[in-house]
Structures are given as C-alpha cells and as structure tokens.
matplotlib code that plots the C-alpha trace (Angstrom):
import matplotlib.pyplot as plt

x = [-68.3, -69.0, -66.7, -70.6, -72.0, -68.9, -68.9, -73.1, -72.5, -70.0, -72.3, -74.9, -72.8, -70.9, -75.2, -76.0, -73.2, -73.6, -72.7, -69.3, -68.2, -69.2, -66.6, -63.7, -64.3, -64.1, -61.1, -59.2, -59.8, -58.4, -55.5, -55.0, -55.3, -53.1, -50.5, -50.4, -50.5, -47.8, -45.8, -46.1, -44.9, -42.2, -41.7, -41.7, -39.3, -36.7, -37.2, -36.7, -33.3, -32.3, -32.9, -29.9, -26.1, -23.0, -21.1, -18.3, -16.9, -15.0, -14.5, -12.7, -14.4, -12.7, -13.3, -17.1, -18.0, -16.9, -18.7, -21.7, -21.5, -21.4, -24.6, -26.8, -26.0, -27.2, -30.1, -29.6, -30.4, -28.2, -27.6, -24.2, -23.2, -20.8, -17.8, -15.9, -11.8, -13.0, -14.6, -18.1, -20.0, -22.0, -25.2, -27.2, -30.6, -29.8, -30.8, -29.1, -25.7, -24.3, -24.9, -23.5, -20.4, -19.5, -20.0, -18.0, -15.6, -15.1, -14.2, -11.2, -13.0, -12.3, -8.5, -6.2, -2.7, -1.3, 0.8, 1.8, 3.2, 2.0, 4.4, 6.6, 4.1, 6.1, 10.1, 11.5, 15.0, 17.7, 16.8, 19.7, 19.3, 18.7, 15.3, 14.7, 15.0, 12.8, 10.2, 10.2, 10.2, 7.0, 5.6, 5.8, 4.4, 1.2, 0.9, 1.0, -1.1, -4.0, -3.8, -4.0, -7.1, -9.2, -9.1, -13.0, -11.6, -9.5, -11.0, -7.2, -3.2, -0.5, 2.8, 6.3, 9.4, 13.0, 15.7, 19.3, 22.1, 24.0, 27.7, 30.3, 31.3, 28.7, 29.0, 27.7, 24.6, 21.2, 18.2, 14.5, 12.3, 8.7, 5.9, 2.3, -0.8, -4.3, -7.5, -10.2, -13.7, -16.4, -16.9, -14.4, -11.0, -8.3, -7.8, -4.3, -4.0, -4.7, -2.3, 0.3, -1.7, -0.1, 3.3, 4.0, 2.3, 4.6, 7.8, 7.2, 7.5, 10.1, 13.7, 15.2, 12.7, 11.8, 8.7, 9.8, 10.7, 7.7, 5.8, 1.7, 0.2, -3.4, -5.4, -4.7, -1.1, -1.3, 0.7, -0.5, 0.4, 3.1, 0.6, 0.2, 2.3, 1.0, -2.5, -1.5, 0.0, -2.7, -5.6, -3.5, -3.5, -7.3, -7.9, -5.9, -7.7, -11.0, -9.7, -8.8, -11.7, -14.2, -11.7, -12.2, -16.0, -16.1, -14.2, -16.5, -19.6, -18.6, -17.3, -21.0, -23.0, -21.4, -21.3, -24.8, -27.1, -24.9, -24.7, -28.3, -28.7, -26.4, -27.0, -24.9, -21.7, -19.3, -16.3, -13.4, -10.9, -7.7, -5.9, -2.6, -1.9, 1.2, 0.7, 4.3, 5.0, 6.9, 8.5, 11.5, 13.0, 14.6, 16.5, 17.1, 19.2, 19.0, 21.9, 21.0, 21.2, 21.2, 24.9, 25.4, 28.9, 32.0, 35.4, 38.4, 41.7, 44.0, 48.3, 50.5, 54.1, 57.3, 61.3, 64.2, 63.8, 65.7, 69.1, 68.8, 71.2, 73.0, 77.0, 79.8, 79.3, 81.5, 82.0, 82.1, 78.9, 77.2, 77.7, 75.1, 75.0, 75.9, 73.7, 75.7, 75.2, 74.1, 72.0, 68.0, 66.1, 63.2, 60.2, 56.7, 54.1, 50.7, 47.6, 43.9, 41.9, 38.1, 35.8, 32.0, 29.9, 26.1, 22.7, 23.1, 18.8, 17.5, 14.1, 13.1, 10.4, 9.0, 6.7, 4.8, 3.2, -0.7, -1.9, -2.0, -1.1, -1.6, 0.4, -1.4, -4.8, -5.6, -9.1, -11.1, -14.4, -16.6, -19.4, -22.3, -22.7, -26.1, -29.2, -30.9, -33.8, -33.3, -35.0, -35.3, -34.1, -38.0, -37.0, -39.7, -38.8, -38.2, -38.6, -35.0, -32.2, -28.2, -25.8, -23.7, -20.8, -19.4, -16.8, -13.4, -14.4, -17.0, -14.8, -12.1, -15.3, -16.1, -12.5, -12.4, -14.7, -13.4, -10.3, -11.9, -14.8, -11.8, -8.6, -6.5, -2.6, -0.7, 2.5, 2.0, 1.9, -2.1, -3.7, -7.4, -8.3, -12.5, -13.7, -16.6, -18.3, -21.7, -23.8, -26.8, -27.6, -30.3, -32.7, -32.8, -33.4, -36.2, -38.0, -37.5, -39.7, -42.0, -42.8, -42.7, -45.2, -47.4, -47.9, -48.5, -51.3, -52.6, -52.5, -53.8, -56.8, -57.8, -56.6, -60.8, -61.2, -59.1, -60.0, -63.2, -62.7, -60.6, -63.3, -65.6, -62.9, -62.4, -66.3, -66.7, -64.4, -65.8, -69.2, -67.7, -66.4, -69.1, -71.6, -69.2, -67.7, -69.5, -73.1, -73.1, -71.6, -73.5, -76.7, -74.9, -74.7, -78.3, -79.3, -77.4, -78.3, -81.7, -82.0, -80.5, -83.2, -85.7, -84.2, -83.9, -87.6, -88.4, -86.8, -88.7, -92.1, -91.1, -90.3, -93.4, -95.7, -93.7, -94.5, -98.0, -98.2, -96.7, -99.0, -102.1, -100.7, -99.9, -103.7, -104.9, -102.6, -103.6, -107.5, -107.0, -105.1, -107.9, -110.5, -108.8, -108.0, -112.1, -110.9, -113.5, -113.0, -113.0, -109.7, -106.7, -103.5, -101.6, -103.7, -103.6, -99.6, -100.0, -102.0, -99.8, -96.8, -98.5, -99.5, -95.4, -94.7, -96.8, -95.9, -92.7, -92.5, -94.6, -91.9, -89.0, -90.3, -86.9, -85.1, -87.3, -87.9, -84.1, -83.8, -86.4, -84.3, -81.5, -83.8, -84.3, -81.6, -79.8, -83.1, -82.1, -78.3, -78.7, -81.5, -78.8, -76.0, -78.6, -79.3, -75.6, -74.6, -77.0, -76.4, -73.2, -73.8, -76.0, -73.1, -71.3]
y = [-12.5, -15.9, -16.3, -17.5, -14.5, -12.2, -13.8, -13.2, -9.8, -9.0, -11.0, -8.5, -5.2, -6.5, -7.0, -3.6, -2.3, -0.8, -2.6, -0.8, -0.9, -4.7, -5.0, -2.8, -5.3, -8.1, -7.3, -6.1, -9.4, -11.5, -9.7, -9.7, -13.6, -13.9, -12.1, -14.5, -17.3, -15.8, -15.8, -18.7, -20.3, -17.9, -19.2, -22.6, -22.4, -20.6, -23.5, -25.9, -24.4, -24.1, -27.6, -28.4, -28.4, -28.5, -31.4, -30.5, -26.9, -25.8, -29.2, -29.9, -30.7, -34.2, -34.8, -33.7, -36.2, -38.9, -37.8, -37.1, -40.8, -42.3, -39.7, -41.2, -44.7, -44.3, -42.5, -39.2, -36.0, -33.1, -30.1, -28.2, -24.8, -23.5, -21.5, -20.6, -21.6, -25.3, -25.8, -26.2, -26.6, -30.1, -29.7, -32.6, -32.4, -31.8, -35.9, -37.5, -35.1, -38.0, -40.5, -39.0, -37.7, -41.9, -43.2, -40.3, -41.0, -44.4, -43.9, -41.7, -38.4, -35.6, -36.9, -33.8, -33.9, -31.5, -33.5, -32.1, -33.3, -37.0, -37.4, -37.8, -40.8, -43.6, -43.8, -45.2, -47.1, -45.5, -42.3, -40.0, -36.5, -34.3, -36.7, -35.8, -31.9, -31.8, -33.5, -31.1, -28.6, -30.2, -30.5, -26.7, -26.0, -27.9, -27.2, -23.0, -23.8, -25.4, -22.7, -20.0, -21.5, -21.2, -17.5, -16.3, -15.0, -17.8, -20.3, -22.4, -21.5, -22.7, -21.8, -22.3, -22.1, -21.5, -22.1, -22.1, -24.0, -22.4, -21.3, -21.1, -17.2, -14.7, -12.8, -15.7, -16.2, -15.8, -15.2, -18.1, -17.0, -17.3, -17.6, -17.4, -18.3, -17.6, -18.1, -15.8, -17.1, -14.8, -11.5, -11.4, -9.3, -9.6, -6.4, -5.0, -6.1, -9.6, -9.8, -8.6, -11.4, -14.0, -12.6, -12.8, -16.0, -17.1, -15.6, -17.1, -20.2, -20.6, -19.5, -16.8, -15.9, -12.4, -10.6, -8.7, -12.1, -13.2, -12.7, -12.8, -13.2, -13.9, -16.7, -14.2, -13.3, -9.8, -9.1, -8.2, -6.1, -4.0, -1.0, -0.7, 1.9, 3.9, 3.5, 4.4, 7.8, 8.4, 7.8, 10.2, 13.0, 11.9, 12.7, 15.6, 17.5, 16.5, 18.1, 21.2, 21.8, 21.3, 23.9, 26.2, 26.1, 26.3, 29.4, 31.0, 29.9, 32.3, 35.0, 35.0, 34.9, 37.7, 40.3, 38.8, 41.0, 44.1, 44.1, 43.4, 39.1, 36.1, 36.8, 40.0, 38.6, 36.4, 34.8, 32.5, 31.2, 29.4, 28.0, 26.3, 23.2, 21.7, 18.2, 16.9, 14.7, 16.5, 15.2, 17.3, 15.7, 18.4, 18.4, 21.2, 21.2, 23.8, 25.7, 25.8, 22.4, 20.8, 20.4, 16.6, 16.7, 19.1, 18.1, 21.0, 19.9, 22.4, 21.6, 24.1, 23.2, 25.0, 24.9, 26.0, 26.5, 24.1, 24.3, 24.0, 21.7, 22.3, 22.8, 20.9, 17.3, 15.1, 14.8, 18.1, 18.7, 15.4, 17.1, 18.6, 21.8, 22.5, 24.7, 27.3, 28.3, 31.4, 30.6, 31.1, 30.7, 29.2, 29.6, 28.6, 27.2, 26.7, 25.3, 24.8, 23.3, 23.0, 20.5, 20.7, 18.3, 19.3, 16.6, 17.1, 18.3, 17.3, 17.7, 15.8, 17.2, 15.5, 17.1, 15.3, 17.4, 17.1, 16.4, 19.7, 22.7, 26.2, 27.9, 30.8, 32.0, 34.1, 35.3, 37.3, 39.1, 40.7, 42.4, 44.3, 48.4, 50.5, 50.8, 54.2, 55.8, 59.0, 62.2, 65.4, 69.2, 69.5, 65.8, 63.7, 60.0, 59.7, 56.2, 55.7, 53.9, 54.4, 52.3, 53.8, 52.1, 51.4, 54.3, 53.3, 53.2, 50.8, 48.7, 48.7, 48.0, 45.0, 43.8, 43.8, 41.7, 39.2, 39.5, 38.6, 36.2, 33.6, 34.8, 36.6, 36.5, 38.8, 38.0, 34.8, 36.2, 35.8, 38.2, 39.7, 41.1, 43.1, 44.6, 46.1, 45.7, 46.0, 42.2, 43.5, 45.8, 48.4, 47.5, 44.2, 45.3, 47.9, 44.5, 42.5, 45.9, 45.9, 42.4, 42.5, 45.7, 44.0, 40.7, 42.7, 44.7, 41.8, 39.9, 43.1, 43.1, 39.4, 38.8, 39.1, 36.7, 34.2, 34.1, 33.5, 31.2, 28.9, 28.4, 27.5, 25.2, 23.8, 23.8, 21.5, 19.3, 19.2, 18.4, 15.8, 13.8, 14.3, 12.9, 9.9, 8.9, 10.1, 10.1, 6.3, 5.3, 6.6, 5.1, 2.1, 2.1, 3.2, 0.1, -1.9, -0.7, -0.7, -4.3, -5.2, -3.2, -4.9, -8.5, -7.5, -6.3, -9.5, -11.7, -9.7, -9.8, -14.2, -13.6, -12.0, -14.6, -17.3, -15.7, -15.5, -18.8, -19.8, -18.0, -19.1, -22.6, -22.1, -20.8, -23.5, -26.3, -24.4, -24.9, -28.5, -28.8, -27.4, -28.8, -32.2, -31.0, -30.0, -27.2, -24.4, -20.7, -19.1, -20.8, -18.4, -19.7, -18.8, -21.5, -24.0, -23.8, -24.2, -26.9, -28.8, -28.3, -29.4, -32.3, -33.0, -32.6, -34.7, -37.6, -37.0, -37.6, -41.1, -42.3, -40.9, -41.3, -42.1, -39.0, -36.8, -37.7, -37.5, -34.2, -33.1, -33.9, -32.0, -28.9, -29.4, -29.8, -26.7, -25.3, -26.4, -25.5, -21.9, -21.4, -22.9, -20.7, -17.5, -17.6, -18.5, -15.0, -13.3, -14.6, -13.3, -10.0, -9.7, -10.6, -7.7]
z = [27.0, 25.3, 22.0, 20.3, 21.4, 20.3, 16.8, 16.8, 17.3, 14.9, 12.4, 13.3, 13.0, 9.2, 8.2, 9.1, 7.1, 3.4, 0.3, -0.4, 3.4, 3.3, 0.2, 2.1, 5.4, 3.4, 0.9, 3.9, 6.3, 3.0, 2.2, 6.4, 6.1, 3.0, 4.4, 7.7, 5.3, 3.3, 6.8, 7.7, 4.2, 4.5, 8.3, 7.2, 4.2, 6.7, 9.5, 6.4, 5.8, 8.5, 9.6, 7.1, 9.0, 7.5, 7.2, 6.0, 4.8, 2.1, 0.5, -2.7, -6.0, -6.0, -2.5, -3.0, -5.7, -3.2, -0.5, -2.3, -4.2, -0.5, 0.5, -2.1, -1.6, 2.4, 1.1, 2.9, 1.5, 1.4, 0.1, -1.6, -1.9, -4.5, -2.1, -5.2, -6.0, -6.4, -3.0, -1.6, 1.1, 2.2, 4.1, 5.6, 7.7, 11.2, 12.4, 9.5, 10.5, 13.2, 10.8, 7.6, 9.5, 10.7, 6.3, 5.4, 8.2, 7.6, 3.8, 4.9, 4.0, 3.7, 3.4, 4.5, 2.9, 5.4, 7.7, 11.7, 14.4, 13.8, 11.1, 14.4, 15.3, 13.2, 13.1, 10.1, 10.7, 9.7, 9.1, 8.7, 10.7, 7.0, 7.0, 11.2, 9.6, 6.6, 8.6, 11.4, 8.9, 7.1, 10.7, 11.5, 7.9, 8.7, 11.7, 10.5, 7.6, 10.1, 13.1, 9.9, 8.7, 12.2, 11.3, 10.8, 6.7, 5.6, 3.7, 3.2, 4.0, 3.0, 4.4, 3.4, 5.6, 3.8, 6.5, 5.0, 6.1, 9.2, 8.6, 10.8, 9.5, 10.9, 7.9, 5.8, 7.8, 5.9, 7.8, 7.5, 5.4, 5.4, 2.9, 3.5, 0.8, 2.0, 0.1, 1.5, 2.6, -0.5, 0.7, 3.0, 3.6, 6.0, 8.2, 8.6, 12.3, 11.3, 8.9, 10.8, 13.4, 10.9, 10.2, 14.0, 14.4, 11.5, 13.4, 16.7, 15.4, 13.4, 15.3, 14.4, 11.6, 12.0, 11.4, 8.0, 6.1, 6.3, 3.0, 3.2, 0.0, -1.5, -3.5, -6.6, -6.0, -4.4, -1.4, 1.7, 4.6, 2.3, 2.3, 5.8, 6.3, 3.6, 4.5, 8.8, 6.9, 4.9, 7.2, 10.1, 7.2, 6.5, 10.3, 10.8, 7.7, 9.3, 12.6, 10.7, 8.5, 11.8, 13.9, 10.9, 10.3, 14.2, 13.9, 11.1, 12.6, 15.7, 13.6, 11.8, 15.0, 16.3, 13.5, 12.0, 14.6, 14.2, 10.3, 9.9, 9.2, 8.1, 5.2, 5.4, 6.4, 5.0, 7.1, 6.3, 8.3, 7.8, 10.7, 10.5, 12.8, 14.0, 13.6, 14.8, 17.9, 20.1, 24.0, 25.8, 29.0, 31.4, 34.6, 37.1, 39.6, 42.6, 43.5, 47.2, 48.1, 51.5, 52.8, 53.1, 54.6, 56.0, 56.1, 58.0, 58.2, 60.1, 59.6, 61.8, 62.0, 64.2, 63.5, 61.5, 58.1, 56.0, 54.2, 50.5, 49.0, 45.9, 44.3, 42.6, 42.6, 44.9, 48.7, 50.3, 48.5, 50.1, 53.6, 54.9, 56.1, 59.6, 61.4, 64.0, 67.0, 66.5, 63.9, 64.8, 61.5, 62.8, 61.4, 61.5, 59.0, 58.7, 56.6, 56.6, 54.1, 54.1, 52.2, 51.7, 50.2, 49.2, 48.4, 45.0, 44.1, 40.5, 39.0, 36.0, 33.8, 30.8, 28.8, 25.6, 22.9, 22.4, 19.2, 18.0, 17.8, 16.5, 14.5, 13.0, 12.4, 9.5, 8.9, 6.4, 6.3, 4.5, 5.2, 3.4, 4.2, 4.1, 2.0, 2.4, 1.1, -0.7, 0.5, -1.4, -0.2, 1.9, 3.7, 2.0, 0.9, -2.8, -3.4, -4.5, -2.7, -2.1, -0.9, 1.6, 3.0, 6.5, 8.0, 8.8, 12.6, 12.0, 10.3, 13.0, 15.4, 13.8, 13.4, 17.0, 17.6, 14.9, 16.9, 20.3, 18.9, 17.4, 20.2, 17.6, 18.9, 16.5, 18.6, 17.0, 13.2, 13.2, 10.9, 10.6, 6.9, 7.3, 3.8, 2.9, -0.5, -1.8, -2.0, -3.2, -6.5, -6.2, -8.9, -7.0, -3.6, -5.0, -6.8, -3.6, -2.0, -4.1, -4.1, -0.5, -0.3, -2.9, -0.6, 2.3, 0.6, -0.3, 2.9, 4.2, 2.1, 2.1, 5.7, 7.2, 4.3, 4.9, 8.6, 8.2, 5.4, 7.6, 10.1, 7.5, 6.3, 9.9, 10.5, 7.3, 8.3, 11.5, 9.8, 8.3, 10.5, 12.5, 9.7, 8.7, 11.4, 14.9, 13.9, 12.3, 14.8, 17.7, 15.4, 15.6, 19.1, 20.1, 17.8, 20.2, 23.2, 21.9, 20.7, 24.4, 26.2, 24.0, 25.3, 28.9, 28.4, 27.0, 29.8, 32.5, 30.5, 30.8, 34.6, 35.3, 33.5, 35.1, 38.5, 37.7, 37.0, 39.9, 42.2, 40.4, 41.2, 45.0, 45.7, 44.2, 45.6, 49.0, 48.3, 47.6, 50.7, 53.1, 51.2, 51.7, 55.3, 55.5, 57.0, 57.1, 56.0, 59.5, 60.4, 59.8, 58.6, 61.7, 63.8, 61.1, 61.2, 65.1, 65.6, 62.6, 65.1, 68.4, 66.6, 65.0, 68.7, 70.0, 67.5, 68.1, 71.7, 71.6, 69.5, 71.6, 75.1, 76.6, 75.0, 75.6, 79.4, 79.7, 78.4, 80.7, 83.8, 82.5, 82.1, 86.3, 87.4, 85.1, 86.7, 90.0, 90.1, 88.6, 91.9, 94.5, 92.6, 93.2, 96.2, 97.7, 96.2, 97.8, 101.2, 100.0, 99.6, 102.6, 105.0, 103.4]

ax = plt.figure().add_subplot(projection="3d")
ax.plot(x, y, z, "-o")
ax.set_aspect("equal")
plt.show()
C-alpha cells in the first residue's frame, strides 16, 4: 500500500470520527510526540556529556587554577567537578583531549612531588651511604604511595616506612614499621580484604617488615582493618543464629502439619522448638594398628655345647691359689649344655583416620506443644441438641498419641537429653465460638435465600457488559468497516463502468475504421472477411517473391532434394525388409 494512500485513509477514518473522539486522537498523538521530543533532548543532553573526557583526575586546588588559566588561553572548553578534600576533576570535549593533554604537559602539570625509582636517575658526588639509604627509603615510599593509589577506592596514599638502625645484640633489634594514609574516592569504602590487600603489599616490600606493623589509616584519622576480627566473629554468630532460627521454624512447621488435620486446623495447634547447636570446630587424627600383622622376618639360633663342667676358682690369695685345679683321673663331670633363641619380626600395619567436624551439630532438641481439645453441643436427658456448647478436653491417651507423633515428625533422641512437653488448654471461649455460629448460620441463610438472585443477577451483569461492548466497541467498528468496504465497491464499480465505456468506444471505432477500409478497398458486401484476408496474403506472397527471386528459387531446390533423399531413404528400407 502507497504511504499517500495510507495517510488518505487515515484522513478519512479521524473525519468520520465524533467531536470528543477527535479531541482524545488528537491530545493523545501530541503528548505521543512531546514525549519523543522530550527524548531526544534528553538523548542529546546525555551525548553532550558524555562527549566530555577527563583530563586529569583528582587534581589539586593549586594545581587546578593553573591548568585551567592555560585552558582558557588555548581557547578550549572544559568542564570541573568538585571530588571533595581539595581535589577536582578536569573534563575537556573528547577532540580537544590530545591537545589539551600536550599545553598542560608542556607547563610541567600536574607536577607530582612523589619521587621513585628515578631519584636513582642522577648521582650526586660524594654522597655518603646515610644519603644512598634515605633515598632508597623515599623511593620505596613513592613507589607504595603510587601502586596504593591504582586501587578502584583510593583517591591518594601516602605511606611512611620507619626502619631503625640494626644492632649487633638480637635483643636490641626493633622491627620496620609501616604507616599508611588513604584518602577515599566519595562514596566509596575499602572492604576488609583490601585492606589487608595493602598491609601485605606494604610488608612485601619492605624486609623484614611484617604484616601487623603496618598501620592503615584514613583521610579522617580512623584506623582500618583493627575491627576485622571482630566483625569475622560477629558475622559467624550472625550466620549461625540464622542457621538456627531456620532449623527451628523447619521443625515447627512439620510439627503443625502433622497434628493440624488430626486436631481439627492450624489454627488449633501451636508448636515451638528450641534446638541447641554445636557450633565448634572439631578434627581427631587416629591410628590403628592390627595385631595380626604379616611376619616380615624369622631369625632361630640353636647353641649346644659338650664337656667337663668347670672348676670354680676361689681361696686365700697367693700362689697355691693361682694354680689351677687339676682334674683326676677318675674324675667324669662332664656335662652338656644347650640353647635356642628365636626372633620374629612382623610388617608393622597402621591405619590413619582423620575425621573433621561439619559445621554443626546437634546437641539437644526440646519441644513444646499445645493444642486445643473439643467443642460439643449439649443435649438434654431425651437426646435433642440444646443449643449450648462445652469444652471437653483431650484424654491422657490422646495426648500421648499426639506426643508421638511430635516425637517422630522432628527425630526426638531422648538418649541424647531431648525432651517433648504436649499440653492441652482451651483457645477459644464459648460465648465467642456461639457468636462466630451465629454469624456463620446468619450468612448462610442469607446466601441461601438470595443465592437464585444473585445468579441471575450476574448474567444480567455479564449480559450488560456484553451489550456494551458490543454497542461501543464491535458495532462502530464493523459500521466503520462496511463504510469502507462499501466506498471501495463503489470505486471498483466506478472503474468497470469507465472500462466498459472505453470498450464501447473502441468497438464503435473499429466498425467504422473497417467500413472506411472496404469502402476505400470498393469492396462489395457479398465478400466475407475470410476471403478478403486470403487474397491480401496471396498478394504479400506474390510481391514478395518478385523481389526475392533468387531466395526463393533456392529454397525451392532444397525442398527437392529433402523431397528426393527421404524417397531414396524409403524405398532402400523396404527392399530391406523384403529380403527378410
């Protein structure tokens, strides 16, 4: 569909509109329109902004003035944003940023009094080794202060390094100290893993510096990172109340979901549970060793010896007593001696077991509930229903029913000291539960009575709103759309109406262009149009072929002798087939 014809008919369907639907159409596609505009201002503004860099971040006051001065005097615009604690923040168009960085540049801007390594870069003669120290020492200071700063919080560091003098007794020695300032970036904190981050960072660098003497302060004075401890303790007691609270309402819940269809509702039974965790971090290493081990070695040694038993010597001192004693003839004390020993050695079998506590566990359970007994209706000495209620309370068997299932709902271990406390007690008075009947009966009456009613109103209800919408929204529109259809109908008629006279016209035109002709021809009326067409190709024919003589004599031939070849080619196959 043409976009001309599209905008005619929407022209055509806002005309047939009514007054107050023209106003609705035409408040609604201006506040459409303003609110496009109003994006694409807003659109515009952002892509403004955003077209503007930084040039330089958290900049000094002092330092700001000078660069600004030099902006002005090349003509480039720019834009500054307040940082707080004396700095701001430059901003130059995005073009002008290569430019504005090689002025600023060339002034010596912004000058950084932080010195590193460079310091290193130029040797003064005669410098004494105290000098070589305290600029090493002013080296590692900058060089903290700038590797602090590339942290996403810190807007500036300063660090300070305290290293004492070494001496030659250990127990004179005094450990580096460290000190580190930091001025947070607005709206920004430093998490405890990132301060810690620094102190480490701090402690690798300097030698033996150690993480605990180094002191991390902020802009204002406060220490950092002296809480962590404290705030690891707190938020593990934060998490293990969270992990008892949902173990206890876990508890409860299944305590109420069991006993809730037996007493009579939810609303009957009330449960609470308190379970007591142990919390502590417990691992046990143990070893066993098995007494039947696999022997690894055995050792027998078997000694036998034969002869006479030996004199013992002994008496007075001198040299009768260093003789020996003779042994006589008809002595035979011999004797005979032996000895076995036996050695095993076993593969020596050990287990290892180590066993870590999880993260909890329980201790004790105790639980206590209390549920509602029995509202019955009286009944006189013939049976009938009075009208008047009693409570009656739950037998002792009922109530040890119900406290076994507490004890198997929630996995009761009394071995373990858990205990299980069920009461009964009255929740409801009578004069309230005979109001809460009567209301009841008096609403069911009710709905009981106006029940037909209210049916049948509804589908009135739902008929008039059918009605309506059919009257508002259908019916003008299907109007809407036979006018349409209708007013194309009435074109498409129109078109044909023009073909048809067109056609007339035409025909009108060839009988009389075809009377001329014969006339002019003086062609008579017995000639059909059949021979006329005839004759008019002989004669093309013939004029043809006095003005092609040579062509068309040649094409002749051709005709014989295709003539002439396709006879020869005939009658050779049937010679054929006749010698078969």
């Amino acid at each position: 569909m043409d976009f001309k014809e599209l905008l005619t008919q929407l022209t055509k369907a806002f005309l047939k509109l009514e007054r107050s639907q023209k106003i609705i159409v035409a408040v609604s596609l201006i506040a459409v329109i303003g609110f496009f505009v109003f994006l694409i201002l807003v659109s515009t503004a952002e892509d403004k902004s955003y077209t503007y860099k930084p040039l330089y971040e958290s900049v000094p006051y002092t330092e700001a003035k000078l660069i600004v001065e030099e902006l002005k005097k090349s003509g480039i615009d720019y834009s500054i944003q307040d940082n707080g604690e004396n700095f701001a923040t430059i901003k130059v168009a995005n073009e002008d940023l290569p430019e504005a960085r090689m002025r600023i540049a060339s002034l010596g801007l912004p000058k950084d009094n932080r010195v590193g390594f460079e310091i290193f870069n130029e040797q003064q003669f005669g410098a004494t080794d105290f000098d070589q120290q305290i600029k090493y020492l002013r080296a590692i200071e900058g060089e903290l202060s700038k590797t602090v700063e590339m942290l996403e919080p810190v807007q500036t560091a300063k660090v300070h390094i305290a290293i004492p003098q070494e001496s030659l007794f250990v127990s004179r020695q005094v450990p580096p100290t460290a000190s580190v300032v930091v001025t947070l970036k607005e709206n920004m904190i430093l998490l405890p893993k990132q301060i810690k981050g620094i102190k480490y960072l701090v402690a690798s660098a300097v030698p033996k510096l150690s993480v605990d003497n180094v002191t991390v302060v902020n802009a204002f004075g406060e220490p950092l990172g002296d809480n962590d401890e404290i705030t690891a303790s707190s938020e593990e007691a934060k998490l293990q109340m969270t992990y008892k609270n949902r173990f206890e309402k876990m508890y409860e819940k299944k305590i109420v979901d069991v006993l809730a269809p037996v007493i009579g509702g939810r609303d009957r039974v009330v449960a609470k549970v308190t379970i007591e965790f142990d919390f502590s971090k417990q691992e046990s290493e143990k070893e066993y060793y098995d007494p039947e081990s696999v022997v690894r070695s055995e050792q027998t040694v078997d000694e036998v010896r034969e002869g006479f038993k030996p004199k013992e010597i002994g008496g007075v001192p001198g040299a009768v007593s260093n003789i020996g004693p003779v042994q006589g003839i008809g002595d035979n004390g011999r004797e005979k001696y032996e000895k076995s020993k036996a050695t095993t050695n076993y593969e020596i079998s050990k287990t290892v077991s180590k066993e870590k506590a999880e993260f909890s566990r329980i201790k004790r359970i105790t639980a206590a509930v209390v549920v509602d007994g029995d509202y019955r209706e009286k009944v006189d000495e013939n049976g009938n229903k009075t009208g008047e209620y009693e409570y009656v309370p739950l037998t002792e068997a009922q109530l040890e029913a119900i406290k076994a299932l507490v004890v198997q709902a929630i996995g009761i271990n009394f071995d373990r000291g858990d205990e299980v406390s069920v009461r009964n007690f009255q929740f409801k008075s009578i004069e309230e539960l005979l109001n809460r009947k009567v209301i009841l009966n008096t609403w069911v009456d009710r709905l009981a009575k106006y029940v037909p009613i209210n049916t049948l109103l509804q589908y009135l209800f739902a008929a008039i709103v059918l009605f309506i919408f059919y009257r508002q929204v259908i019916r003008p529109f299907a109007i809407r759309m036979l006018e349409e259809l209708k007013e194309e109908e009435e074109d498409i008629q129109l078109e044909l109406d023009k073909d048809e006279e067109l056609e007339e016209d035409l025909s009108e035109k060839y009988a009389a262009m075809r009377k001329n002709v014969e006339v002019a021809l003086g062609l008579h009326d017995g000639i059909s149009e059949e021979q006329i067409k005839y004759d008019l190709l002989v004669e093309e024919i013939s004029k043809y072929i006095s003005e092609h003589t040579d062509e068309v004599s040649n094409l002749f031939q051709l005709l014989i002798e295709e003539e002439t070849n396709l006879g020869n080619k005939n009658q050779e196959s049937n010679s054929k087939r006749g010698r078969r």
